[in-house]
N, C-alpha and C positions, 0 to 999 in steps of 0.2 A: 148618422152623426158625422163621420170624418169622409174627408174628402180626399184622407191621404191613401196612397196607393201601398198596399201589404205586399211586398213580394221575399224580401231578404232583411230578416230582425236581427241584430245581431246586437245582444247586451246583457249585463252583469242582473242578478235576478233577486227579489226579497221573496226570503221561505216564512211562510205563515200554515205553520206545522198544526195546525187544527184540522180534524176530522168534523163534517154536518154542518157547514157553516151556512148559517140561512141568509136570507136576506134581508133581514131584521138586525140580522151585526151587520152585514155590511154596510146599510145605512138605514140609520133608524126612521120607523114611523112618523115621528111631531118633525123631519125636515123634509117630509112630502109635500108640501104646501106648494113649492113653486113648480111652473110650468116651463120655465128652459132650461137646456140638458147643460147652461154652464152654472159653475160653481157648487157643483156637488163631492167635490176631492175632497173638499176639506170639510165634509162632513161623513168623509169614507172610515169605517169601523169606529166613528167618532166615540161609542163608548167605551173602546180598549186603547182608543189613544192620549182620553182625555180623562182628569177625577170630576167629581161633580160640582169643583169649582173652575174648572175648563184651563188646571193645568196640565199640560203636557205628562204621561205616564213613562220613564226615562225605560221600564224596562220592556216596552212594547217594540215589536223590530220597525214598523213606522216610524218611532220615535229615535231611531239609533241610526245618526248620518255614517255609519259604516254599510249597510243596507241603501241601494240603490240600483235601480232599473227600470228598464218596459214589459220586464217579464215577472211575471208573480206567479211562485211555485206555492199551489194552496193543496190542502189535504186531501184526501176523498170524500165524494159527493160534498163538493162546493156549489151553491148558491141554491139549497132548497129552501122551500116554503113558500112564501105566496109570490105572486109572480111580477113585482114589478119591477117595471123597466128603470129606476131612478137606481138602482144596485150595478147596472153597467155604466150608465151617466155618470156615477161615484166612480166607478174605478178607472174607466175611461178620460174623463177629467183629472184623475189625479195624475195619469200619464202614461198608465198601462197600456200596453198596446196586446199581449196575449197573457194569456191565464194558462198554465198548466196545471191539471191533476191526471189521480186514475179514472174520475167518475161525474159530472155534472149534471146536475138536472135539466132536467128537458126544455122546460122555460125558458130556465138562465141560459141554458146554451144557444138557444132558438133567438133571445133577446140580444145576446154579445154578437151574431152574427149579423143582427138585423142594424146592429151599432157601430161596426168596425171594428169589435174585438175580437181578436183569435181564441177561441177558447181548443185544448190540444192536449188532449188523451194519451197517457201510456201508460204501460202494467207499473198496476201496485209499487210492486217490487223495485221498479227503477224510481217510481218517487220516492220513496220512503230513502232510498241512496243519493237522490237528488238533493234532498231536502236535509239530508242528514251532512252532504257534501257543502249547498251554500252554508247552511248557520253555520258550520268551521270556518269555512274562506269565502269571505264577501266579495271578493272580487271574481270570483266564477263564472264565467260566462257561457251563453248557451247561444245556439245558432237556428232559426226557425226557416225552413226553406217553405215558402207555401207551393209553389210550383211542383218543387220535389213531394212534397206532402212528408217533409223530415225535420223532427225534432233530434237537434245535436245536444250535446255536452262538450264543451271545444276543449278544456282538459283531457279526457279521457279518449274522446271518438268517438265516445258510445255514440250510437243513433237508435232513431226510431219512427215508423210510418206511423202519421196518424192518418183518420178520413176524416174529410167535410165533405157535406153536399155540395156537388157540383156548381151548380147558380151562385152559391155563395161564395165560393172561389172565385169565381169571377168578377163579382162584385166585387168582393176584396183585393183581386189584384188590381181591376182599374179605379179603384177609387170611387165604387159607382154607390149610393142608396136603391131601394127598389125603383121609386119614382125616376131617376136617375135613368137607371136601364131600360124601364120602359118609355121614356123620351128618346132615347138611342135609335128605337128598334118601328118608332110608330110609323116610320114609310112601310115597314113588312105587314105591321096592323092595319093600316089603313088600306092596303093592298088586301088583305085578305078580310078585309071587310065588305067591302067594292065588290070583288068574286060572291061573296056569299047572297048577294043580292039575286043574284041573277045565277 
């Protein structure tokens, strides 16, 4: 999906203090219908943002222009249930550029990679302090090194290593899709395709 190069995030973050958030809030079933990855933000957690006359919900943190960023602090085990891809389209489009929790499903995390989104792990215990830090002071910022493989808290210092597979690092720091990198690399394929002949 993005073409933009991940190397050094640095921005103020929206905590969405929910624990098991599937993929079903984050964006509902009946807005599957369409096939391009734009304009799914605005139907990101659409039913906590919105009543079922599609006014805006004032005490939702989407809905509170105090709350702004690229970094979305979400509870543990964010993004289970079924597996689709239009739940990073959603957050991705809306302007997120990483997710942090303690805990992500496999899928979602396998799909935010495969999309340009950093999804970035660390213990329990500093989210629940994280999260209890932005919702007091919205201007909080955090600092994402992907190089370093270090999530900051620029208040405090705290840090923290997370991992990503490797390939996908890479991908993300050049701004690459998979197709992407295997157009890069297909002189080494094609060479060792040639070899295998003979």
């Amino acid at each position: 999906m993005s073409k933009e190069k991940f190397q050094i995030l640095e921005s103020t973050c929206v905590p969405l203090p929910y624990e098991n958030v599937d993929t079903d809030q984050i964006i509902p079933a009946r807005f599957l219908n369409a096939t391009s990855k734009e304009g799914f933000g605005a139907k990101l957690f659409y039913d906590w943002r919105y009543d079922k006359k599609g006014i805006k919900k004032t005490d939702f943190i989407l809905n509170n222009p105090s709350y702004k960023g690229k970094i979305l602090i979400a509870g543990k085990n964010f993004g289970s249930g079924s597996s689709r891809e239009h739940a990073v389209w959603a957050i991705f489009d809306y302007g997120f550029r990483a997710v942090v929790s303690s805990f992500f499903a496999d899928i979602f995390r396998n799909n935010a990679l495969n999309n340009g989104l950093l999804p970035v792990v660390i213990p329990d215990e500093a989210l629940r302090k994280l999260l209890d830090l932005t919702l007091k002071k919205p201007d909080t910022k955090a600092r994402i090194d992907l190089e370093q493989q270090k999530f900051s808290i620029l208040p405090s210092g705290e840090s923290f290593k997370f991992d990503i597979n490797p390939y996908k690092k890479e991908c993300l720091m050049k701004g690459l899709d998979d197709i992407d990198y295997l157009l890069g690399i297909r002189d080494l394929i094609t060479t060792f395709e040639m070899n295998k002949r003979f």
